[in-house]
SERO-4910 file (N, C-alpha, C, O; in steps of 0.05 Angstrom, whole numbers):
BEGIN
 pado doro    nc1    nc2    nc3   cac1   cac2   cac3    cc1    cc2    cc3    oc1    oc2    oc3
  Unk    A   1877   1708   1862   1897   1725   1875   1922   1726   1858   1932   1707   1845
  Unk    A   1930   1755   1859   1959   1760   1842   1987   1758   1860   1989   1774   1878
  Unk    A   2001   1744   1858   2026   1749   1886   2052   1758   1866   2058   1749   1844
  Unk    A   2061   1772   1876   2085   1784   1867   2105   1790   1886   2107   1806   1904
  Unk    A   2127   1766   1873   2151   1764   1893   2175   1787   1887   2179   1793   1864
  Unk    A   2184   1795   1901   2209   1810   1908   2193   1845   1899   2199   1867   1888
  Unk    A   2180   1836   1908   2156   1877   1907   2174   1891   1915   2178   1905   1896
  Unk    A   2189   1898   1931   2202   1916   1941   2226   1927   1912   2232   1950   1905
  Unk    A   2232   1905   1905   2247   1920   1872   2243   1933   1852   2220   1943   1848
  Unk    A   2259   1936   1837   2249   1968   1827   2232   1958   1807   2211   1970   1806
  Unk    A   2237   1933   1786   2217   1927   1770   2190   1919   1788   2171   1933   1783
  Unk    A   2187   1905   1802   2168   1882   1812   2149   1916   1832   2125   1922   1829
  Unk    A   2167   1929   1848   2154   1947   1853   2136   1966   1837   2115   1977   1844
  Unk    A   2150   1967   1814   2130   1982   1797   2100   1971   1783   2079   1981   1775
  Unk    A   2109   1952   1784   2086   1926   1770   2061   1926   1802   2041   1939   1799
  Unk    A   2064   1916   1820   2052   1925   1842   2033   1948   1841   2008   1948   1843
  Unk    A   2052   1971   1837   2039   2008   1843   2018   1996   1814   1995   1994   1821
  Unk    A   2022   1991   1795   2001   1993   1766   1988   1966   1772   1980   1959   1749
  Unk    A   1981   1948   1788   1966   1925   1785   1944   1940   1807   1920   1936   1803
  Unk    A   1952   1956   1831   1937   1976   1845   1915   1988   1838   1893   1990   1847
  Unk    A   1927   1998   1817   1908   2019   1801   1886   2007   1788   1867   2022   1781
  Unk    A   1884   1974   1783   1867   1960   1762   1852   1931   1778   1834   1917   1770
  Unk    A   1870   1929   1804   1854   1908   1813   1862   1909   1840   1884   1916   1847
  Unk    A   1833   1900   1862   1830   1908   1889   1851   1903   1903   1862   1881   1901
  Unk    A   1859   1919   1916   1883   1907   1939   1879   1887   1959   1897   1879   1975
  Unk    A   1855   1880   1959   1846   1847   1971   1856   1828   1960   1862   1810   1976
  Unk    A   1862   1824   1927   1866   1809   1908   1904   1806   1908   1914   1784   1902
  Unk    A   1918   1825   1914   1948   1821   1912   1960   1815   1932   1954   1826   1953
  Unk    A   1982   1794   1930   1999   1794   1952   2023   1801   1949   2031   1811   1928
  Unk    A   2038   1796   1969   2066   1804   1954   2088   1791   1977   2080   1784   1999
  Unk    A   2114   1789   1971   2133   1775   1982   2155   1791   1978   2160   1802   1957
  Unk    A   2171   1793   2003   2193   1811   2002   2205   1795   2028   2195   1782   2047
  Unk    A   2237   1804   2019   2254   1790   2045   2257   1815   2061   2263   1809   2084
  Unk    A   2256   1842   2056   2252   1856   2077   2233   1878   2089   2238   1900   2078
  Unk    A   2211   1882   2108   2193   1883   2117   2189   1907   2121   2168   1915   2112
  Unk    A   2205   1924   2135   2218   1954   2139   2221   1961   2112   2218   1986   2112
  Unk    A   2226   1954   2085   2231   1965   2063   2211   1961   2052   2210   1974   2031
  Unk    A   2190   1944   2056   2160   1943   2045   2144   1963   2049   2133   1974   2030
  Unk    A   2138   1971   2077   2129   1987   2086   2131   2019   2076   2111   2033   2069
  Unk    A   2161   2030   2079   2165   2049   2059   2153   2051   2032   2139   2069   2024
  Unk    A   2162   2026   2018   2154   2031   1991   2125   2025   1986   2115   2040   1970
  Unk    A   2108   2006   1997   2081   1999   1993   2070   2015   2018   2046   2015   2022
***
């Protein structure tokens, strides 16, 4: 499993959208302090 903290930012978000593209979304997690802003962006 890949976890990637603070996804919601603009780097960490982008790394997220391209780890998407190459490995299952079963496989990633991610951590964000806000939940409502996850949603939008992921």
């Amino acid at each position: 499993m890949i976890v990637v903290t603070g996804a919601t930012g603009t780097l960490n978000g982008a790394a997220v959208e391209q780890l998407l593209k190459r490995v299952p979304a079963e496989r990633i997690g991610v951590s964000v302090r806000d939940v409502a802003k996850a949603h939008a962006r992921l």
